[in-house]
Structures are given as structure tokens and as C-alpha cells.
C-alpha positions as CSV (number, residue, x, y, z in Angstrom):
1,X,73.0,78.6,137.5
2,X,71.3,78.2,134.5
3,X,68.0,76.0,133.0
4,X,66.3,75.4,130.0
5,X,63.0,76.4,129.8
6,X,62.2,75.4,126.2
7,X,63.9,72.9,123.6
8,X,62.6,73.5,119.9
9,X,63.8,71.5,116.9
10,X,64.5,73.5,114.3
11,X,64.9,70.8,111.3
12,X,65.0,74.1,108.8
13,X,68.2,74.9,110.0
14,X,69.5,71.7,111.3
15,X,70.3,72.9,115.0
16,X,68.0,73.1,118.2
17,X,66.7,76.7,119.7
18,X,67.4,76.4,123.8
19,X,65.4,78.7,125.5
20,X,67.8,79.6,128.7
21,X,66.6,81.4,131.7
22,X,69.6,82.8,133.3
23,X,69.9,85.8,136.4
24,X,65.9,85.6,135.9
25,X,67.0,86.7,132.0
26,X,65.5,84.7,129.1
27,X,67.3,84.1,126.2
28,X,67.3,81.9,123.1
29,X,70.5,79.7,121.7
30,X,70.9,78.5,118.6
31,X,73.1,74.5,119.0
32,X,74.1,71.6,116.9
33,X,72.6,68.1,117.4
34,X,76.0,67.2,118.6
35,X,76.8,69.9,121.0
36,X,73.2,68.5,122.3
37,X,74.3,65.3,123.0
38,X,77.8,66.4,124.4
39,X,75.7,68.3,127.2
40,X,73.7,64.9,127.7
41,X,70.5,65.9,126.0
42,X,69.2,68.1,128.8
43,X,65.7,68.3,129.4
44,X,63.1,71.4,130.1
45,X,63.7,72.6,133.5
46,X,67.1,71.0,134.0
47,X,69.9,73.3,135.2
48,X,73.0,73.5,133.2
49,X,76.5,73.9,134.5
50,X,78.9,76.7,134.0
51,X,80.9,75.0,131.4
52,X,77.9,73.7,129.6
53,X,77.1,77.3,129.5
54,X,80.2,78.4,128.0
55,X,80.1,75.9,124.8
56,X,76.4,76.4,124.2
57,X,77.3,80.4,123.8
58,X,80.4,79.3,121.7
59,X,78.1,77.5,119.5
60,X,75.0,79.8,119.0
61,X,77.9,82.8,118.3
62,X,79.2,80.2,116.0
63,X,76.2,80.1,114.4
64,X,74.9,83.9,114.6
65,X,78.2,84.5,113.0
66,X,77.8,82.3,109.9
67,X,74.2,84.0,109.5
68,X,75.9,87.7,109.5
69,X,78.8,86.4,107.0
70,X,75.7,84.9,104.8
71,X,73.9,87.9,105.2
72,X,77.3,90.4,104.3
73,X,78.2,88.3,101.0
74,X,74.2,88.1,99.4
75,X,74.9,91.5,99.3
76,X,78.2,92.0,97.8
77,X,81.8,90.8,97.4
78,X,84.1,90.8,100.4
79,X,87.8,89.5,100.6
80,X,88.3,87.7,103.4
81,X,90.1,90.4,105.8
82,X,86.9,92.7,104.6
83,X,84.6,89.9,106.0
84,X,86.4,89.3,109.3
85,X,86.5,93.2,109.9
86,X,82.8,93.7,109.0
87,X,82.0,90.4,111.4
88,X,84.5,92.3,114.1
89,X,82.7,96.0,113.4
90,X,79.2,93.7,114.5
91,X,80.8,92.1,117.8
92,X,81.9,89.2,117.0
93,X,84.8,87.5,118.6
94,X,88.4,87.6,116.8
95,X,88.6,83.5,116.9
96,X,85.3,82.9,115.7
97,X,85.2,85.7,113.0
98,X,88.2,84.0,111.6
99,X,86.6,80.6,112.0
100,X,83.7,81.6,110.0
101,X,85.6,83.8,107.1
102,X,87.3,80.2,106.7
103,X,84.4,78.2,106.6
104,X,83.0,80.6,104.0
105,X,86.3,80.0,101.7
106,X,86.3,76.4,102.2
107,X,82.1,76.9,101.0
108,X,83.7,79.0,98.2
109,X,81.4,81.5,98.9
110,X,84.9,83.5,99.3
111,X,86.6,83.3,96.0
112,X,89.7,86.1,95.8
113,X,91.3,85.0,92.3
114,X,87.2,85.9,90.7
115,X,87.1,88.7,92.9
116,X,90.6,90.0,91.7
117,X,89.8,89.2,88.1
118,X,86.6,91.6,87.9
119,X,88.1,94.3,89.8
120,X,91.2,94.9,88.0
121,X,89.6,94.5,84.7
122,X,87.4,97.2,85.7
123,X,90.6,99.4,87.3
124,X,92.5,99.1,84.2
125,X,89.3,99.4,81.8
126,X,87.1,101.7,83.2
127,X,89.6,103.7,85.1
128,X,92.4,103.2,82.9
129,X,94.7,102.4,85.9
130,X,97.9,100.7,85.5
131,X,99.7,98.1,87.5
132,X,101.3,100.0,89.9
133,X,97.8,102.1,90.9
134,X,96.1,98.6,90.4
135,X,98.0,96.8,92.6
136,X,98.0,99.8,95.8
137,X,94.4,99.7,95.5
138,X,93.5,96.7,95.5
139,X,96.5,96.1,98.3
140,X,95.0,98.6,100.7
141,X,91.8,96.5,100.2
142,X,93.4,93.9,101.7
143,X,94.0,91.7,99.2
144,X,97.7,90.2,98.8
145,X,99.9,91.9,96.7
146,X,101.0,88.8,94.8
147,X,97.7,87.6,94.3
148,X,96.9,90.7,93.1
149,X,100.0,90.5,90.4
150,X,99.3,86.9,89.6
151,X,95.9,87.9,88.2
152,X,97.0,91.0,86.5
153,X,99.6,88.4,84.9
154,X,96.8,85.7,83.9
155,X,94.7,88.4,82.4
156,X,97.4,89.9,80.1
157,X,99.1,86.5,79.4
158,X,95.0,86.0,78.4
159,X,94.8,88.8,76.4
160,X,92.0,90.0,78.7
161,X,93.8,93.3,79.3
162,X,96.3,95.2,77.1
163,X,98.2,98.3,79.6
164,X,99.5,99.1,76.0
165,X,96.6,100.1,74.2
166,X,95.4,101.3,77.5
167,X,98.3,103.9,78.0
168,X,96.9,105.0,74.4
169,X,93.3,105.7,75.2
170,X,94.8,107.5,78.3
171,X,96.6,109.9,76.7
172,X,93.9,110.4,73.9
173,X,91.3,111.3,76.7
174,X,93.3,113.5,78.9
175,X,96.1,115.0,77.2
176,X,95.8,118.0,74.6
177,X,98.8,117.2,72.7
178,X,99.7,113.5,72.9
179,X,103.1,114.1,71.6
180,X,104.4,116.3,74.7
181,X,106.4,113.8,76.2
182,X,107.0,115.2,79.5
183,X,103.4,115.2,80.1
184,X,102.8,112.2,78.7
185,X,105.1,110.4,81.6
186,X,103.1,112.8,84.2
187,X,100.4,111.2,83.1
188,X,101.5,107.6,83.2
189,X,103.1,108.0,86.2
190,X,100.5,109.5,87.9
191,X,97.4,106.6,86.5
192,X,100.1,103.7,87.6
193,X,102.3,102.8,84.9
């Protein structure tokens, strides 16, 4: 069995810290105010059941889990199969990774259409990439593949990003005679268009 040894109220981040002694091992768990009252406010030195057990772990994972997410997207951009992956790499639970990449969407901390936007502008501008190379990128990123050509659409239909002019700066830069047209569709073929 388990018992609490400390209750703190941390009002910063809106949960309580449960200090647990359990197999003569201390540890601390982050729970909602509601989770709190579920359990029937437990006091210092009560001992807490199995089951009680289980859903204060769920909930402190739960929380632990939102932290890393936070902590993974002040830092830079992740789709959300990125984020659940990087959330699975630290030991987090399948279910709750999930759970927590969806909560971050529904926050719109997650937002793929932006996301899409910048990086294909820089594919096709920087890189001079075309669709096709665009859209394998982007795809083994994990990003859907008609999401991927729904912004690549937006951003031409926008005027945003011209393939045309960029097949002409292509050639310009890497061929030495821009009228050989066999090397020309090489090229093309081999940046993507």
C-alpha cells in the first residue's frame, strides 16, 4: 500500500504536488483539484488504494507529458506525428502522447497549414524544389500528402510561389547551356518538377 506524506498546493500551476511513500520509496505527483476530490481529499498519512494509485500516475504522466510537449514546441516546430514520436522517444505512453499532441492542436500550439506554408516556401525558394520533391519531403516528415498539396495550391493560387519562374532560376544556376533540352528535363526531373 501506499500513503501520502505531503499535500502542497501549487496555485502556479493549478494542480496539487502529492508526496507518496510507496515500497519505503518517495516520490512526488503532480494531480488536478478534481482528481483530488475523486480520491476523497486524502489527508497526510492516509493510505491510498491500488486504484487510487493507478489514476493519480495517469494524471501526473498526464501532466509531465503536457510539460515535455511545451517544452519540445518553445523550441521549434513539430507536426503532430513529430511531437508524439519525440513524447514516445522520452517514455511516454502511446495513449497519453496522443492525448497530449491533441490537446496541443486544440491549444493551437500545433498549427500544420502555417507550418506547411513556411516550409514549402522555403523548399521551392531557397531550394528551388518542385512539387513532386516538395511533397516526398515534406510527406516523409509526416505531414499528409494532401495537406501538403492543398497549401502548395493556396500559395500559387496566391501568387506566393511561381514553379515557373522557379524552373528558370534553376536552370540559370546549374545548367551551362540552358538551351540543352535533355539536360534541362534531367534537371527538372531530378529538383521535382
Amino acid at each position: 500500500m501506499a500513503r501520502i506524506v505531503y499535500i502542497r498546493d501549487d496555485k502556479e500551476k493549478k494542480l496539487l504536488c502529492l508526496g507518496i511513500e510507496e515500497a519505503q520509496e518517495q516520490t512526488r505527483y503532480f494531480i488536478s483539484y478534481a482528481l483530488y476530490a475523486r480520491l476523497g481529499r486524502p489527508v497526510r498519512n492516509e493510505e491510498i488504494s491500488s486504484s487510487a494509485m493507478t489514476d493519480i500516475k495517469y494524471c501526473d504522466e498526464c501532466y509531465r507529458a503536457k510539460k515535455k510537449a511545451l517544452s519540445y514546441l518553445a523550441v521549434a516546430d513539430n507536426n503532430e506525428r513529430e511531437l508524439v514520436l519525440k513524447l514516445l522517444h522520452a517514455g511516454f505512453r502511446r495513449d497519453i502522447a496522443e492525448q497530449t499532441v491533441e490537446e496541443m492542436v486544440g491549444l493551437g500550439y500545433i498549427d500544420e497549414t502555417r507550418q506547411l506554408e513556411r516550409l514549402i516556401s522555403r523548399e521551392a525558394k531557397v531550394k528551388l524544389s518542385g512539387p513532386r520533391k516538395i511533397c516526398a519531403r515534406l510527406g516523409a516528415k509526416g505531414y499528409s500528402l494532401s495537406n501538403i498539396k492543398d497549401v502548395i495550391r493556396a500559395l500559387v493560387e496566391s501568387g506566393e510561389i511561381d514553379f515557373d519562374s522557379i524552373k528558370d532560376e534553376l536552370c540559370a544556376r546549374k545548367l551551362a547551356d540552358p538551351c540543352d533540352v535533355e539536360e534541362k528535363k534531367k534537371l527538372l526531373y531530378k529538383y521535382g518538377f
